[in-house]
N, C-alpha and C positions, 0 to 999 in steps of 0.2 A: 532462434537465430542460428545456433549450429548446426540445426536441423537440413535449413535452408541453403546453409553455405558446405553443407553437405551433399543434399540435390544437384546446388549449384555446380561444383566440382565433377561428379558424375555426369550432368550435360556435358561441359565442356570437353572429358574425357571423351564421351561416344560422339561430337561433334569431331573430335580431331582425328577419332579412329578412324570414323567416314570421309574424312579429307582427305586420308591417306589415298598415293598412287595404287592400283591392285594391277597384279598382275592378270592376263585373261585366265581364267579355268579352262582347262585342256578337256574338248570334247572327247567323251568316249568313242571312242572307233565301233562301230557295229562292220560285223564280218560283212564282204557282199560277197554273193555268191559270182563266179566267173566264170566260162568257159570251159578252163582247167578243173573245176568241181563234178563232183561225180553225180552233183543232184540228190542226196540224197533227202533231203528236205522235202523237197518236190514230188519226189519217187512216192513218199512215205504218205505225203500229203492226196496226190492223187488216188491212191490203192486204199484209202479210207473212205465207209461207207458214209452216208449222210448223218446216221446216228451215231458214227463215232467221231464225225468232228465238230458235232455238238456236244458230245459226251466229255472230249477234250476242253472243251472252254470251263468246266467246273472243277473244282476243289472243294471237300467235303472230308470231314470226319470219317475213322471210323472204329470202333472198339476191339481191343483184342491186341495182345502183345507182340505175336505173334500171326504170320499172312494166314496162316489156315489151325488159328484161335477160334472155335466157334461161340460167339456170342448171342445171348436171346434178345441184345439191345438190337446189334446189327439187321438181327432176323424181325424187328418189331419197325424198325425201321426202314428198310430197304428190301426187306425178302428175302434175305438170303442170309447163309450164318458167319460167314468168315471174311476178316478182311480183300482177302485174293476176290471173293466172288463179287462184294460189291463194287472194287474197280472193274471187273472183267464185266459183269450186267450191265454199269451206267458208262465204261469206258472213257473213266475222271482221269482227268490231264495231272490232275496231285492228289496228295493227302496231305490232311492237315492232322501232325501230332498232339495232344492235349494229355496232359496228367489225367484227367477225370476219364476217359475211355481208354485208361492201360496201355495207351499206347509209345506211352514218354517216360521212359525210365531211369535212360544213360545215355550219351552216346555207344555203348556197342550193342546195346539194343536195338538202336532207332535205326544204325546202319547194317544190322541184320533184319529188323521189319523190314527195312527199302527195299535191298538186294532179293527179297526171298518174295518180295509182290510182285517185282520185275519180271523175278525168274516164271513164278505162278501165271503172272498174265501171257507172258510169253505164250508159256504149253498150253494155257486154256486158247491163248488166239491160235495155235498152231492147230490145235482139235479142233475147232470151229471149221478153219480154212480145210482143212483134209475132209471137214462130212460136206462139204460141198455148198452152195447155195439154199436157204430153204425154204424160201416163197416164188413167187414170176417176178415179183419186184427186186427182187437179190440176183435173179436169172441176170434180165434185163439191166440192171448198173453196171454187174459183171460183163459183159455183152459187153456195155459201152465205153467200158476200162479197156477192155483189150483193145476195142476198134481201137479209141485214142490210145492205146500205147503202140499199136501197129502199123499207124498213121507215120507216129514219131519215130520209130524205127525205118520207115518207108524214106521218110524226111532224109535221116539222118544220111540214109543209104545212097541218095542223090547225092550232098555233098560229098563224099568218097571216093566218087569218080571221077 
């Protein structure tokens, strides 16, 4: 009997909570981009090859406490030994930290692995981009980057006059 008129009770409670007036929940704002923007999103988006914005849709693991920690997991796994190369080979949009592949320690570990993968992908994309193109099919996208960006500088050059 006390049981029930215990149940009882607690209906009536979440009956009354859901009576209650709510106020609306305040959508989050997402940024638009405007005019006023320098594009940078767009910029960054277009000047991406086709496997690297494929590359950007995953998150993955990866061993190693450190960006250029060389691991024989990483290397059994994805080819290569150190955290830095298997973002820069698959061009993964995250990493995911995990205790079991040393990657999760503290935070001033985990914000010196980020900064230092950052920094790594940077100079290996910067190396890449300076040895140039290196197939007809890298030629050719490159090719159609510029046109389309030459187009849009063409564009823009109209309205200015």
């Amino acid at each position: 009997m006390l049981r029930n008129l215990a149940w009882l009770l607690a209906l009536f409670t979440l009956l009354e909570a859901a009576a209650q007036p709510r106020e609306p929940l305040e959508q989050p704002s997402a940024h638009r981009f405007e005019r006023g923007d320098d594009g940078w999103a767009e910029k960054t988006v277009k000047n991406l090859s086709l496997e690297e914005k494929v590359g950007q849709l995953f998150t993955t693991y990866v061993y190693g406490s450190e960006a250029s920690t060389p691991s024989s997991e990483n290397q059994r796994l994805y080819g290569v030994s150190t955290p830095a190369e298997v973002v820069a080979k698959y061009h993964l949009g995250g990493v995911i930290y995990f205790a079991w592949t040393d990657s999760l320690r503290n935070p001033q570990q985990i914000a010196t692995l980020r900064d230092a993968l950052q920094k790594q992908i940077a100079a290996l994309d910067e190396a890449a981009k300076a040895a140039g193109p290196k197939t007809a099919a890298d030629i050719d996208a490159r090719v159609e980057q510029l046109n389309a960006e030459l187009a849009d500088l063409k564009a823009r050059r109209k309205t200015l006059k």
